[in-house]
Structures are given as C-alpha cells and as structure tokens.
Biotite code that builds the C-alpha atoms (Angstrom):
import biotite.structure as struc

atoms = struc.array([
    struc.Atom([0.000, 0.000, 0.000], chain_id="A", res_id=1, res_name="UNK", atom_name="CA", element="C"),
    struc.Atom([1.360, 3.135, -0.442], chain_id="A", res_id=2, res_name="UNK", atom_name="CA", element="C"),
    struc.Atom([1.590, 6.053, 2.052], chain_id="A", res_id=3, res_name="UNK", atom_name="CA", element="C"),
    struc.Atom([-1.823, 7.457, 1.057], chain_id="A", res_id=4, res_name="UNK", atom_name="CA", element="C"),
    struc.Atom([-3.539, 4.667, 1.090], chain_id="A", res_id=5, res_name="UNK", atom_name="CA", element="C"),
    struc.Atom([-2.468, 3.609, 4.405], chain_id="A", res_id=6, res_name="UNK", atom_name="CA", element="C"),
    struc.Atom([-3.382, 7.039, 5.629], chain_id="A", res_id=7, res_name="UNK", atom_name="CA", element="C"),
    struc.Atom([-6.699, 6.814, 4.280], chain_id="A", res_id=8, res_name="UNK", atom_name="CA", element="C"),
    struc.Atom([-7.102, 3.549, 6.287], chain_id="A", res_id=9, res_name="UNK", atom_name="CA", element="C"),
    struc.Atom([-5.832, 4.304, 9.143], chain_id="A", res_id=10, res_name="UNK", atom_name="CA", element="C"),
    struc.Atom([-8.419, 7.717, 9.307], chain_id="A", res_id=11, res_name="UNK", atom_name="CA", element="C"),
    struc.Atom([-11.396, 5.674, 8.431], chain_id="A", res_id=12, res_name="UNK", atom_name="CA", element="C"),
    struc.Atom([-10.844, 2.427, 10.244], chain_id="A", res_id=13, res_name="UNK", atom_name="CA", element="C"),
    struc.Atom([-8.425, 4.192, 13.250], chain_id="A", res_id=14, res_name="UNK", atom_name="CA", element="C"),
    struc.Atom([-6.228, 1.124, 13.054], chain_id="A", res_id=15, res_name="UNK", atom_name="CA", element="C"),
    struc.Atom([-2.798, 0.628, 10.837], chain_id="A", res_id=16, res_name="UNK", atom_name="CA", element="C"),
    struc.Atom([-2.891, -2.433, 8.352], chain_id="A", res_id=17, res_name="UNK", atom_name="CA", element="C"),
    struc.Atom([-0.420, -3.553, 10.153], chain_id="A", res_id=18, res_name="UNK", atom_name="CA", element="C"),
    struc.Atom([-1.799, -3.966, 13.344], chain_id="A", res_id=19, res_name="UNK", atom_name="CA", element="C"),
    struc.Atom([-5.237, -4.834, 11.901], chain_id="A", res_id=20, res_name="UNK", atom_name="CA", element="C"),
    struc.Atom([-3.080, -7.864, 10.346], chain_id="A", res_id=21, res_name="UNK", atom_name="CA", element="C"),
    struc.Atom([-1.459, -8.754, 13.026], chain_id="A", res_id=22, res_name="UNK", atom_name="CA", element="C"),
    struc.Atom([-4.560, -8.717, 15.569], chain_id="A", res_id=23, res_name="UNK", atom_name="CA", element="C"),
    struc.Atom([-6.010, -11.177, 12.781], chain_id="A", res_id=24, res_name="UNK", atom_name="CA", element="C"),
    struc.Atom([-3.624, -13.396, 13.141], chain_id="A", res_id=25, res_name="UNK", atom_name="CA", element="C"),
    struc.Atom([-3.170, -13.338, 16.857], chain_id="A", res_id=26, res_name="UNK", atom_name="CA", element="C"),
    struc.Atom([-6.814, -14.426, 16.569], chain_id="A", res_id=27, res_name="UNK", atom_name="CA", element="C"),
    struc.Atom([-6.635, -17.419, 14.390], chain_id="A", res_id=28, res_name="UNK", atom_name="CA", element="C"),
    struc.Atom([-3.520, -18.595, 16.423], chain_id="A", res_id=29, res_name="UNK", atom_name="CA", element="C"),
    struc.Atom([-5.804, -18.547, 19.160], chain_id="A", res_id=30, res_name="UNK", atom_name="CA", element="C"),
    struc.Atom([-8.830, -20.393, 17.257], chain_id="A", res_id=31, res_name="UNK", atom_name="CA", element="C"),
    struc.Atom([-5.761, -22.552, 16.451], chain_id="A", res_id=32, res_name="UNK", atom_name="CA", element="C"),
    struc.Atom([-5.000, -23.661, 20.486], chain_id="A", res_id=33, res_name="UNK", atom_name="CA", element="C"),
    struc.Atom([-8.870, -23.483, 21.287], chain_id="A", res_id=34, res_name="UNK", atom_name="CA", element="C"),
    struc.Atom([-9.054, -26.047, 18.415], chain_id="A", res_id=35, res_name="UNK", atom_name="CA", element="C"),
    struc.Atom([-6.185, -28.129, 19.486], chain_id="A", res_id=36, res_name="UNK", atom_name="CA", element="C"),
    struc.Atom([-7.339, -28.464, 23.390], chain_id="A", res_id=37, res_name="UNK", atom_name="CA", element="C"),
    struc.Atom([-11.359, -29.409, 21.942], chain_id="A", res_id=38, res_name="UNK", atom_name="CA", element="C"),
    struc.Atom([-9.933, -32.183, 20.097], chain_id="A", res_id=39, res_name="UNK", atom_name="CA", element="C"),
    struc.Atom([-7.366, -33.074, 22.635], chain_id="A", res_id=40, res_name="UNK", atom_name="CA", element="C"),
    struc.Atom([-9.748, -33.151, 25.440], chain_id="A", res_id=41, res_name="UNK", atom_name="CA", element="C"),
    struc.Atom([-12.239, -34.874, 23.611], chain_id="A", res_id=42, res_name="UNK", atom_name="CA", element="C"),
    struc.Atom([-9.815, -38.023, 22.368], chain_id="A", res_id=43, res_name="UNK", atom_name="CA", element="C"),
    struc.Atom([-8.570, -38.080, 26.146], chain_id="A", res_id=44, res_name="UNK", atom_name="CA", element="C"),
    struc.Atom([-12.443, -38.257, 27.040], chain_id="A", res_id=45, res_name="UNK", atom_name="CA", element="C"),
    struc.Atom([-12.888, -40.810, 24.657], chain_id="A", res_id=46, res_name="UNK", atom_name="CA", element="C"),
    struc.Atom([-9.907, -43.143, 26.197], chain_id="A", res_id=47, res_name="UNK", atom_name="CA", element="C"),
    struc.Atom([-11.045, -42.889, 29.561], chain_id="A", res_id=48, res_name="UNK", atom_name="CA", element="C"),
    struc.Atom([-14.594, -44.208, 28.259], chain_id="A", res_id=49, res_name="UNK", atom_name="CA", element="C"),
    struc.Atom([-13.007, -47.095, 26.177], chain_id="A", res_id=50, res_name="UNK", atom_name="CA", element="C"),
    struc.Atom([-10.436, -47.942, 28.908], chain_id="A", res_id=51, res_name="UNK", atom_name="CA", element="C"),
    struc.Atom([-13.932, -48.890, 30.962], chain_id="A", res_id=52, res_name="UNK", atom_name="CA", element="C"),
    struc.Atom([-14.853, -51.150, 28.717], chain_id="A", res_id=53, res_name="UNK", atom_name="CA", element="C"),
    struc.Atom([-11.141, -52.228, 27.959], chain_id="A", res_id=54, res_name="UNK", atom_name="CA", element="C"),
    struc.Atom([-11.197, -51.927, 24.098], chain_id="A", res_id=55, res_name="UNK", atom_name="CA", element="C"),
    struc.Atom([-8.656, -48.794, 22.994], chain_id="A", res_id=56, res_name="UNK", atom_name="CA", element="C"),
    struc.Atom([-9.344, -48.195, 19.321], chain_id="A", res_id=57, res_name="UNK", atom_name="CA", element="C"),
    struc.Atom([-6.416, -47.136, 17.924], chain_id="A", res_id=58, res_name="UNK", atom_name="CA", element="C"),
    struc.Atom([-7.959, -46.355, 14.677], chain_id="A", res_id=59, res_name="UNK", atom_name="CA", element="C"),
    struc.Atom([-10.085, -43.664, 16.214], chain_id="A", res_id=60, res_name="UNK", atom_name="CA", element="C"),
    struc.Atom([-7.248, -42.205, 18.196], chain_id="A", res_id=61, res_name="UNK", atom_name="CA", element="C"),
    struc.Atom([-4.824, -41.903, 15.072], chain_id="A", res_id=62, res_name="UNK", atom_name="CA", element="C"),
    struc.Atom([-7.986, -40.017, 13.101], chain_id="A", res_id=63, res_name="UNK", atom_name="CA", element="C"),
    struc.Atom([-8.837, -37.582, 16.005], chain_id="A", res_id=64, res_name="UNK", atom_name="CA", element="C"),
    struc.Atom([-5.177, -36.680, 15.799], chain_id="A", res_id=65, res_name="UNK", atom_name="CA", element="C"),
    struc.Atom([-4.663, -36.518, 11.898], chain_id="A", res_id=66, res_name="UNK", atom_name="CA", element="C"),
    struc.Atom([-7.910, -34.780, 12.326], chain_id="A", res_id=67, res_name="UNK", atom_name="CA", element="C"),
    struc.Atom([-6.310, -31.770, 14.818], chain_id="A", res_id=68, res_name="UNK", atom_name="CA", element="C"),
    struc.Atom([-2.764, -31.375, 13.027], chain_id="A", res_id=69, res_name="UNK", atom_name="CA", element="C"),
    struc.Atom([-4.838, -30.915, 9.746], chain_id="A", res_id=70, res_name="UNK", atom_name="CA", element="C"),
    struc.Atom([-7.096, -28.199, 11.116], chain_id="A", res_id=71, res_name="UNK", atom_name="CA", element="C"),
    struc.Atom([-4.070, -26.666, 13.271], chain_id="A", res_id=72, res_name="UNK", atom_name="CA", element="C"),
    struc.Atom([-1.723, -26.585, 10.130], chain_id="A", res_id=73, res_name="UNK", atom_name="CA", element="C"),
    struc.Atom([-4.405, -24.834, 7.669], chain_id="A", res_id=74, res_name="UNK", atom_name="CA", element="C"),
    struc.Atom([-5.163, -22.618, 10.579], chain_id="A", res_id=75, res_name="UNK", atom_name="CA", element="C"),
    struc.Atom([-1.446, -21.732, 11.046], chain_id="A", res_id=76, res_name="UNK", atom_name="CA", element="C"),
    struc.Atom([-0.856, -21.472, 7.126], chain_id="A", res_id=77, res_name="UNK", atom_name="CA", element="C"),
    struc.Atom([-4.176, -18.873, 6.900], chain_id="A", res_id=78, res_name="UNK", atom_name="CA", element="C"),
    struc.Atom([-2.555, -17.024, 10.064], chain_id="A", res_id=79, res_name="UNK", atom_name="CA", element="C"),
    struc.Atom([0.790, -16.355, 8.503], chain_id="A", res_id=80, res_name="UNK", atom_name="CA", element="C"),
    struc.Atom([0.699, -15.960, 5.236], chain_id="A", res_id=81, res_name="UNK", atom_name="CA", element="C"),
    struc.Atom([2.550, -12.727, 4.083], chain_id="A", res_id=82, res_name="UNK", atom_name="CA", element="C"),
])
C-alpha cells in the first residue's frame, strides 16, 4: 500500500494495516490452540470411556489426531501468510 492509502485507512478504520493484520492473526492462532485443546480433550475423554470397557481403538485415536494437526496446520498457514 502506499503512504496514502495507508493514511486513508488508518483515518477511516483508526487502526494501521499492520496492526489490523497482526490482531487477525493473533486471533486465528488462538482459534488454532482453542481447536487443538477441543480435540485433545475430547480423544482423552474418549480413552477414559473405552479404557472402561477395555477396548482402545487405535484407529479412532490416530484419526482424532490426523484430524487436529490438519485443522491446526491450515489454521497456522491462513494465520501467517505474508
């Protein structure tokens, strides 16, 4: 952007691009965490409950965690891309 654009921003939004970039991608690193503890939680939930019955599927464990580095990698990706 050049100078005049970015003051045009800044004096109708009150923020820099910069910063308005940045706070974006503080955000989806955060979505990014929130994501990874759900899933995390949720497949330690899910081992207590089979370790009752004494059947671990391994199977379901290995998805749930392909599952969260997928979504944590394409959220990472979207949150730092120049």
């Amino acid at each position: 952007m050049s100078s005049a654009q970015i003051a045009a921003f800044l004096s109708a939004s009150g923020v820099t691009p910069a910063h308005l970039s940045m706070g974006l991608r503080l955000l989806l690193s955060f979505l990014a965490c929130i994501w990874g503890a759900w899933v995390v939680i949720g497949l330690l939930r899910h081992l207590r409950l089979d370790a009752d019955s004494g059947d671990v599927d391994e199977l379901s464990i290995l998805s749930r965690l392909l599952r969260l580095s997928l979504v944590v990698m394409v959220l990472l990706i979207l949150a730092y891309q120049p």
